[in-house]
VEXBAMI-586355 format. One line per 10 residues: number of its first residue (from 1); for each residue z, x negated, y negated of C-alpha. Coordinates in nm, 2 decimals, padded with zeros to 4 digits. Layout:
BEGIN
NUM) Z X Y | ...
This chain:
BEGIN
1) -06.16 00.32 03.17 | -05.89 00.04 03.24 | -05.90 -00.02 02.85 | -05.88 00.37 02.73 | -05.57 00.37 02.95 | -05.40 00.08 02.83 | -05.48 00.23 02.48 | -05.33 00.53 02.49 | -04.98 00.34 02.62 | -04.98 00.12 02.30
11) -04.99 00.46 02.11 | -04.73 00.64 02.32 | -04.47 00.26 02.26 | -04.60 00.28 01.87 | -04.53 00.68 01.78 | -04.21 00.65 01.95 | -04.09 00.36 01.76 | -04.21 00.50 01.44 | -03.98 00.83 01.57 | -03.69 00.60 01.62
21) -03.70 00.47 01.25 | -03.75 00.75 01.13 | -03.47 00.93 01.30 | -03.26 00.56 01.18 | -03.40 00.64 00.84 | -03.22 01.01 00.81 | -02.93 00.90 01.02 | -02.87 00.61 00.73 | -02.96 00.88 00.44 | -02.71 01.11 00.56
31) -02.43 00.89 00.60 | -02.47 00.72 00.28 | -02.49 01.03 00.10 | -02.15 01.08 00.24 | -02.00 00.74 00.18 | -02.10 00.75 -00.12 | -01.92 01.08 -00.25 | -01.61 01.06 -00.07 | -01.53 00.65 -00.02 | -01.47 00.63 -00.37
41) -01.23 00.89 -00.39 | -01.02 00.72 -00.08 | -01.00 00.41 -00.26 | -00.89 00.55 -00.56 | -00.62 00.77 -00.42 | -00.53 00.44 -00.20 | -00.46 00.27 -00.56 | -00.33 00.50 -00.69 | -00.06 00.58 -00.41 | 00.03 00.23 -00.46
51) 00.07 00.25 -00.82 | 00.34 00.52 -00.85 | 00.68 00.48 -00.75 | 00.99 00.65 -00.77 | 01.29 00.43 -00.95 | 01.54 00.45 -00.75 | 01.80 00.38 -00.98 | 01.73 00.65 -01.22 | 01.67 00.90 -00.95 | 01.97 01.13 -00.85
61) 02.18 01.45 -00.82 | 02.41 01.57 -01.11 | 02.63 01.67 -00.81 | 02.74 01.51 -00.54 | 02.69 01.64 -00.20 | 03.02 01.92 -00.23 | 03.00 02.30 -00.22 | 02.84 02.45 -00.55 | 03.13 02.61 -00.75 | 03.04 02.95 -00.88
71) 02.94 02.84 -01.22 | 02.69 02.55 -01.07 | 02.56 02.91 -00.83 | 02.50 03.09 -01.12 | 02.33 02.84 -01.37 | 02.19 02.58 -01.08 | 02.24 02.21 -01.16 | 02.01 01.91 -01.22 | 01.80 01.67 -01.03 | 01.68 01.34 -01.21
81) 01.33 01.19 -01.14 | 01.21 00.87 -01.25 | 00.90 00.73 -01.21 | 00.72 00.39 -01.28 | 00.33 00.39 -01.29 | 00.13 00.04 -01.21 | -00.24 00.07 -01.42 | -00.35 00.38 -01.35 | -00.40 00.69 -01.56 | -00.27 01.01 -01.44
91) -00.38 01.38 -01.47 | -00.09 01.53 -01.39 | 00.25 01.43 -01.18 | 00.39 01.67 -00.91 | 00.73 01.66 -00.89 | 00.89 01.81 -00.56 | 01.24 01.85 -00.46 | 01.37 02.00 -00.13 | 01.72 02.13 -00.04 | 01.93 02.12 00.28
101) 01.75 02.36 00.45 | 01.40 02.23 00.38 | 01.33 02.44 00.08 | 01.10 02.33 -00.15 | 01.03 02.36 -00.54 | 00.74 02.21 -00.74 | 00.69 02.17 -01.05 | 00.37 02.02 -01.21 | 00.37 01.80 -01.48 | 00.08 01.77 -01.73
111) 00.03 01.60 -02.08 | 00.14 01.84 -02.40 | 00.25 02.16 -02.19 | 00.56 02.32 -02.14 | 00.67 02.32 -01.79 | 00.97 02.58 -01.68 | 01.30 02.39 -01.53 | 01.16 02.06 -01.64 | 01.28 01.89 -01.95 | 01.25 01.48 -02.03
121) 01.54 01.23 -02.01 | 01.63 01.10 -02.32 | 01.90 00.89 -02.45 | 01.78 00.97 -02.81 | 01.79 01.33 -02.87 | 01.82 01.68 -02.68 | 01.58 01.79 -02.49 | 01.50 02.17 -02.40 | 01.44 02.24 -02.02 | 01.10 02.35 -02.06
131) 01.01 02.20 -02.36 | 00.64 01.93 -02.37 | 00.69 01.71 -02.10 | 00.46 01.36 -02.09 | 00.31 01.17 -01.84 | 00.39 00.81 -01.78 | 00.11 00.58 -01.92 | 00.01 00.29 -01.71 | 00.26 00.00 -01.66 | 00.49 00.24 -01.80
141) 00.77 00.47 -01.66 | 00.97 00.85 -01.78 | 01.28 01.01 -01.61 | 01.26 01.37 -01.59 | 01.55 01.64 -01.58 | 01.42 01.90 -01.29 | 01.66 02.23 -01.30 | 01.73 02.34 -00.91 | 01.67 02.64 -00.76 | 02.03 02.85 -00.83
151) 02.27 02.77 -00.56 | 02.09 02.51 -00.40 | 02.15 02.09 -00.40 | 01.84 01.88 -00.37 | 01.88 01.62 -00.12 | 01.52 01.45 -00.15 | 01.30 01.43 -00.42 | 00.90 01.33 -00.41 | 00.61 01.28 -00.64 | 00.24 01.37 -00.57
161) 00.02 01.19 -00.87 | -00.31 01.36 -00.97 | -00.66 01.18 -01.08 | -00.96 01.27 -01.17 | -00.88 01.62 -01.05 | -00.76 01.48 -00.69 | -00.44 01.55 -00.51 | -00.36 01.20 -00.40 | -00.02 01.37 -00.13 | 00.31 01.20 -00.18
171) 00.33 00.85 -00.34 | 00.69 00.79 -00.29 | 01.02 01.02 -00.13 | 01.36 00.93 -00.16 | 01.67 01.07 -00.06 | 01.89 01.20 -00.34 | 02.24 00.98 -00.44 | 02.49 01.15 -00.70 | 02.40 01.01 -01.04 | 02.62 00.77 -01.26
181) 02.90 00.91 -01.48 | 02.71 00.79 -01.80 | 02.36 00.99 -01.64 | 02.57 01.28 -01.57 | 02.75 01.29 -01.91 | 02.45 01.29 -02.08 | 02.28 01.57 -01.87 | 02.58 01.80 -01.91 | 02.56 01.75 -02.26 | 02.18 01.87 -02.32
191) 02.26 02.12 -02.03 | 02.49 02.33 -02.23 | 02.30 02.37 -02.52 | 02.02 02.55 -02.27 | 01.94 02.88 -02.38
């Protein structure tokens, strides 16, 4: 009877290690299944965030910070955002700009389409706020001309790249500086040809 006895513990220590693989088996299962999906995306969107930058120097207010005369009220004034991409490949650029009073505006940016209050910055020929707007390609860099909301000044601006469909959040923020005579010139001119 001794030996029946001493059997049945063997089979007791033996089904519940089996059980404790098993459950080691699906723990593992699960987790890679998880890892898998989402790890990838985390260390894309930490490349990424490290691949786009805001250039400072090209980044600024059309005004400085004084009250908005009536005509800047009525017709809103201009925000430049330039932006320098490392190799990546972008689906779209966000382009955010708050105010004073933590008011924000977004605008998106995509490849070929037209986006309202957002024009490009060029020094060889007028653009048309609104008109195609392009994304940077990689190692390279575009300034764009964002229109603020009437009777606001933005003090900060930000970008938010998208890949692969993924909201990445803010890659870079800066606080807004009055732009250059020459960068202001320039925008005033293409500004008064707006319709």
């Amino acid at each position: 009877m001794k030996n029946k006895k001493g059997i049945s513990d063997v089979i007791v220590w033996i089904i519940g290690i089996v059980l404790v693989m098993l459950i080691v088996v699906a723990l593992w299962a699960a987790i890679s299944a998880f890892l898998g999906k989402e790890l990838p995306k985390a260390t894309s969107c930490i490349e990424i965030l490290d691949s786009v930058k805001i250039n400072a120097g090209f980044t600024c207010n059309s005004l400085d910070g004084k009250e908005l005369s009536e005509d800047e009220r009525a017709n809103g004034n201009y925000t430049l955002i330039s932006i320098d991409l490392g190799d990546i490949v972008l689906d779209k650029v966000i382009l955010r700009i708050e105010d004073g009073v933590g008011r924000r505006t977004t605008f998106g940016v995509e490849d070929g389409l037209g986006v309202a209050g957002v024009t490009m910055y060029r020094t060889d020929k007028l653009s048309i706020l609104g008109s195609t707007a392009t994304i940077p390609r990689p190692y390279g860099g575009d300034t764009y001309i964002v229109q603020n909301p009437k009777g606001s000044l933005a003090i900060k601006a930000e970008i938010i790249p998208v890949a692969e469909g993924q909201d990445c959040g803010v890659a870079d923020s800066i606080p807004l500086e009055t732009c250059s005579d020459e960068i202001t010139d320039n925008v005033d001119k293409w500004t008064r040809n707006q319709p």
